[in-house]
C-alpha positions as CSV (number, residue, x, y, z in Angstrom):
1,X,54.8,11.3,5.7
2,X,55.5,7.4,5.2
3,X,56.6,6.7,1.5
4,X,55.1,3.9,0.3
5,X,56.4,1.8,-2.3
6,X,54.2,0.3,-5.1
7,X,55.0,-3.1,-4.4
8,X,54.2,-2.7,-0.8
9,X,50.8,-1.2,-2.2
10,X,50.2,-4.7,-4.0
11,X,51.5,-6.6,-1.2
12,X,48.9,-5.1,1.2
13,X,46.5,-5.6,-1.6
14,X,46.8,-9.1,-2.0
15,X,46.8,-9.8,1.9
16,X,44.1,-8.4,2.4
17,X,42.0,-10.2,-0.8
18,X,43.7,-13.4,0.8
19,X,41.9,-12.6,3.8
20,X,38.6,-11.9,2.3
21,X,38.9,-9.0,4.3
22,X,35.8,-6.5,3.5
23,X,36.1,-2.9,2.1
24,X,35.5,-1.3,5.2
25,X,39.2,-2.9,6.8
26,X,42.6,-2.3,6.0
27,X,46.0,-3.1,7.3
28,X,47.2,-0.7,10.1
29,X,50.8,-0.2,11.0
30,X,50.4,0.9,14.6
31,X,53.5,2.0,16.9
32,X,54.7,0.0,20.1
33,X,54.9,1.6,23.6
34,X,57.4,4.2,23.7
35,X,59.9,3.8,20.1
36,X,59.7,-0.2,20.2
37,X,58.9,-1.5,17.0
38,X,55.8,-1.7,15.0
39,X,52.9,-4.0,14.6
40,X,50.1,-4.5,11.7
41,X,46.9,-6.1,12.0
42,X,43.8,-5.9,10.3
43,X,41.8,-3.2,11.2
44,X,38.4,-0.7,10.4
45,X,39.3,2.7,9.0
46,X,39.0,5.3,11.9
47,X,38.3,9.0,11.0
48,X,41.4,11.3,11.6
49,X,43.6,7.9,9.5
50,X,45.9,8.5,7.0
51,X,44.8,6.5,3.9
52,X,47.1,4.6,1.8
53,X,44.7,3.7,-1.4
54,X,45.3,1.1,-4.3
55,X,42.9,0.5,-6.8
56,X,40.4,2.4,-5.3
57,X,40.8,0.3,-2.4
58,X,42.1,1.6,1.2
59,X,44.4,-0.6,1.6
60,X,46.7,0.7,4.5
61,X,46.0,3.1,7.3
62,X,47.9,5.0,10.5
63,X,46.9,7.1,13.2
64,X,48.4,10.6,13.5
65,X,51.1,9.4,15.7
66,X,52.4,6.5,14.2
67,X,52.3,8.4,11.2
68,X,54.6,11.2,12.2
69,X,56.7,8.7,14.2
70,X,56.9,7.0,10.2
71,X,57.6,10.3,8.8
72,X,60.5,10.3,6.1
73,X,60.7,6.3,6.2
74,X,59.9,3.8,3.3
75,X,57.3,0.8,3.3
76,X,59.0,-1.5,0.9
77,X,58.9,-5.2,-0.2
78,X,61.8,-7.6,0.4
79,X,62.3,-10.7,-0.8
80,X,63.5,-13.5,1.5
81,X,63.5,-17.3,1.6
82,X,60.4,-17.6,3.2
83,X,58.8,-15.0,0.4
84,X,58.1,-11.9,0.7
85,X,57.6,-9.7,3.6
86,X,57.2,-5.9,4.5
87,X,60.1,-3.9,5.4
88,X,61.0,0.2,6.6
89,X,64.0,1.4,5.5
């Protein structure tokens, strides 16, 4: 299962308040085509997600696949010159 780290938690928090984004959305980490890399957007909560939850709040979600493709790695924060940004390690 993907570790997540709690300032990745607060990171995907906060972009998603940025957004406005309703309770009902989160951020999914979907896999590419075959083992490319992976893309996030925003996204409704589908049954059959894992749930990542801060605060009471559902704040990241994967399919079944993506999340045993994930399994074992870490969602973490890194800081760069740009700012932050979400890393797996």
């Amino acid at each position: 299962m993907l570790i997540t780290t709690e300032p990745a938690l607060v990171f995907l928090g906060k972009l998603l308040h940025e957004a406005n984004a309703p309770e009902y959305v989160s951020v999914r980490i979907e896999q590419a085509e075959g083992s490319g890399p992976c893309k996030m957007k925003i996204s409704r909560q589908e049954t059959g997600d894992m749930q990542f939850r801060h605060h009471g709040r559902t704040v990241l979600v994967l399919d079944k696949q993506t999340g045993d493709s994930l399994d074992e790695e870490t969602l973490d924060v890194e800081q760069t010159e740009k700012g932050n940004r979400l890393v797996l390690r």
